[in-house]
C-alpha positions in Angstrom: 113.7 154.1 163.5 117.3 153.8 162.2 117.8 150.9 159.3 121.4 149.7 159.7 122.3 147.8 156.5 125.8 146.3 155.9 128.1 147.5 153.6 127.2 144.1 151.1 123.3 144.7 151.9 123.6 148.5 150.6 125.6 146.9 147.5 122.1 144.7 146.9 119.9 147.6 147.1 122.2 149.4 145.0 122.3 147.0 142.6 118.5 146.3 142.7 117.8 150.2 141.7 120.1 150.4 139.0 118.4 147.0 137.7 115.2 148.8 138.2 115.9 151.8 136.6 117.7 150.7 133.5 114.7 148.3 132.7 112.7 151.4 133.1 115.0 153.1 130.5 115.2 150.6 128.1 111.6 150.2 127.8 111.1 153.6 127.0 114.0 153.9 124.4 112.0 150.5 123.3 108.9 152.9 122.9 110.7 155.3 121.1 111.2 153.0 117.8 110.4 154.3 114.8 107.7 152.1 113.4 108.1 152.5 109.0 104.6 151.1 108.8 103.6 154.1 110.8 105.2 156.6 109.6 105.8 155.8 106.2 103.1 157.9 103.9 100.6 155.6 101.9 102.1 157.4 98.5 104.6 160.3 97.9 104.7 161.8 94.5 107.2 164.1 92.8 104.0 166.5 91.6 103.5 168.8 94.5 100.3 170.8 92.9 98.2 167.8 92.2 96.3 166.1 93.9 94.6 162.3 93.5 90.6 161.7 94.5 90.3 158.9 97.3 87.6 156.2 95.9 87.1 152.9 97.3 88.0 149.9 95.4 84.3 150.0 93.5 84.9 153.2 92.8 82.6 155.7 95.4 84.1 158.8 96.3 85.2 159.1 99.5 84.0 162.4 101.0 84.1 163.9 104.5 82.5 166.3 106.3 83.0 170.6 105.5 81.4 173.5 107.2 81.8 177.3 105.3 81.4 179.9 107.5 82.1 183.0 104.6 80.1 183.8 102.8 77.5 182.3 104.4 77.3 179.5 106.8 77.2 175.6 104.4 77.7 171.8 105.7 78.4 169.7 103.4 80.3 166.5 102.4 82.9 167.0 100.1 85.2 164.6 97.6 88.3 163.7 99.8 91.4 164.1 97.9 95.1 162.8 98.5 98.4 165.7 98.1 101.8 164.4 97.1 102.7 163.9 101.0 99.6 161.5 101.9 97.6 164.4 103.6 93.8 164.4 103.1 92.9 167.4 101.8 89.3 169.0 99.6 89.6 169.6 95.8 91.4 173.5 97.2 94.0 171.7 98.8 92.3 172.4 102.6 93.6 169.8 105.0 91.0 167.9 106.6 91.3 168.2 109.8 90.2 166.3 113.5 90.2 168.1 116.5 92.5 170.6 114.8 94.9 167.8 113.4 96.0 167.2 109.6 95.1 163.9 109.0 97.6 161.9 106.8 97.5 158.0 105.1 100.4 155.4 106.2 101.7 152.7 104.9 100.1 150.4 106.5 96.8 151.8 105.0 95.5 153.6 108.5 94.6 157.0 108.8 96.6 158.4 111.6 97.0 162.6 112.6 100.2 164.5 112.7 101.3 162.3 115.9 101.2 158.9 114.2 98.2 158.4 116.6 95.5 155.7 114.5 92.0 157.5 113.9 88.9 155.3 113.1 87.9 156.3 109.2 84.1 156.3 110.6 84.9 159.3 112.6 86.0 161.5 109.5 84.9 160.0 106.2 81.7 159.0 104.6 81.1 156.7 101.5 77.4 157.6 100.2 76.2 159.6 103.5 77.6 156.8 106.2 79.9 156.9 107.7 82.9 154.7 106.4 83.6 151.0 108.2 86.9 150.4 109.7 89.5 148.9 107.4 87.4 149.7 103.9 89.6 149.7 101.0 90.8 152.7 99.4 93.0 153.9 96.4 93.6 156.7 94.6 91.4 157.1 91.1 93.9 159.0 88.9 96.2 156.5 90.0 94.0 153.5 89.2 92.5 155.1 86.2 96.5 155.7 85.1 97.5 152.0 86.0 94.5 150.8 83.5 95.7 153.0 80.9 99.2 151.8 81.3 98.0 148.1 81.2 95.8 149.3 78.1 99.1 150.8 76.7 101.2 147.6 77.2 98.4 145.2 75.3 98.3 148.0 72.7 102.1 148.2 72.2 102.1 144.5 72.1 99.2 144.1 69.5 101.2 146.5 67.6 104.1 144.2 67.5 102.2 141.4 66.3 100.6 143.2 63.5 104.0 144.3 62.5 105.4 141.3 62.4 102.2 139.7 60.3 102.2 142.6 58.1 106.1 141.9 57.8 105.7 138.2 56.3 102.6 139.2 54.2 105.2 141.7 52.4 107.9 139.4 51.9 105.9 136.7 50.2 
C-alpha cells in the first residue's frame, strides 16, 4: 500500500514531528536544571580536617550502622559526623556509605547520595537504636555548642560595657 500525500500534507507532517520532537527536547533540557536546593551542601567550612558530630535538636547523637571486618569481625552503631563538604562520615573520617554511595547533607536538609538522588534517613541512621523518622531535625553540635558560646560571649561583652560605664561614674563623683 502506497500513501500519496500532497506536497502541503507532507509540510503538516513535517511540521507535526519537529513540534513533537522539540517538546521532547525541551523537556529534557527542562530536567536537566540544576536545582541549588539540591545540590547545595547543608554547610561548607574552610577547616578541611575537622569534623562536626550530627545531634538532633535535643541533643542525641545521631549514629548509623558499621561493620569491621579486621581485626576481627564487629557491628556496631557509631556517632555520625559531618566533614567540611557536608559528607557523612565516622569519627576516622570513613564515609558512610549506601549501596556503595557517599552519602552527603543538602540544603534543603535531605540526605541525598552522590547523584542528588533523596535517601530516607530510616534506611541509614539511628537515634537511640531506631531507626531515625523521616524529616527529624538535625544540626551540628560543635556548631551549636559554638553559636551558644558566641551568644554567651555577646551578653558577656555587653555586661562588661555596663560595668565599665557604672564603674566610670562611681570614679568621677
Amino acid at each position: 500500500m502506497k500513501l500519496k500525500l500532497s506536497l502541503r500534507d507532507t509540510a503538516i507532517l513535517v511540521a507535526a514531528l519537529s513540534a513533537i520532537i522539540m517538546a521532547f527536547y525541551l523537556t529534557q533540557e527542562k530536567a536537566n536544571v540544576i536545582d541549588p536546593h539540591k545540590t547545595l551542601p547543608m554547610v561548607v567550612f574552610e577547616d578541611k580536617d575537622k569534623l562536626w558530630q550530627v545531634v538532633t535538636y535535643s541533643g542525641e547523637p545521631v549514629t548509623a550502622f558499621s561493620i569491621e571486618v579486621f581485626p576481627k569481625y564487629e557491628e556496631s552503631l557509631k556517632k555520625v559526623y559531618i566533614n567540611y563538604r557536608s559528607q557523612f562520615v565516622f569519627h576516622d573520617g570513613t564515609p558512610i556509605l549506601l549501596d556503595s554511595e557517599p552519602l552527603f547533607w543538602n540544603r534543603a536538609g535531605e540526605i541525598v547520595d552522590y547523584n542528588y538522588n533523596y535517601i530516607n534517613e530510616g534506611l541509614v541512621f539511628f537515634v537511640g537504636n531506631k531507626g531515625m523518622k523521616p524529616r527529624t531535625a538535625m544540626t551540628l553540635k560543635t556548631l551549636k555548642e559554638d553559636l551558644r558560646n558566641n551568644v554567651l560571649k555577646e551578653e558577656d561583652i555587653l555586661r562588661n560595657k555596663q560595668i565599665s560605664q557604672i564603674a566610670g561614674k562611681g570614679k568621677s563623683r
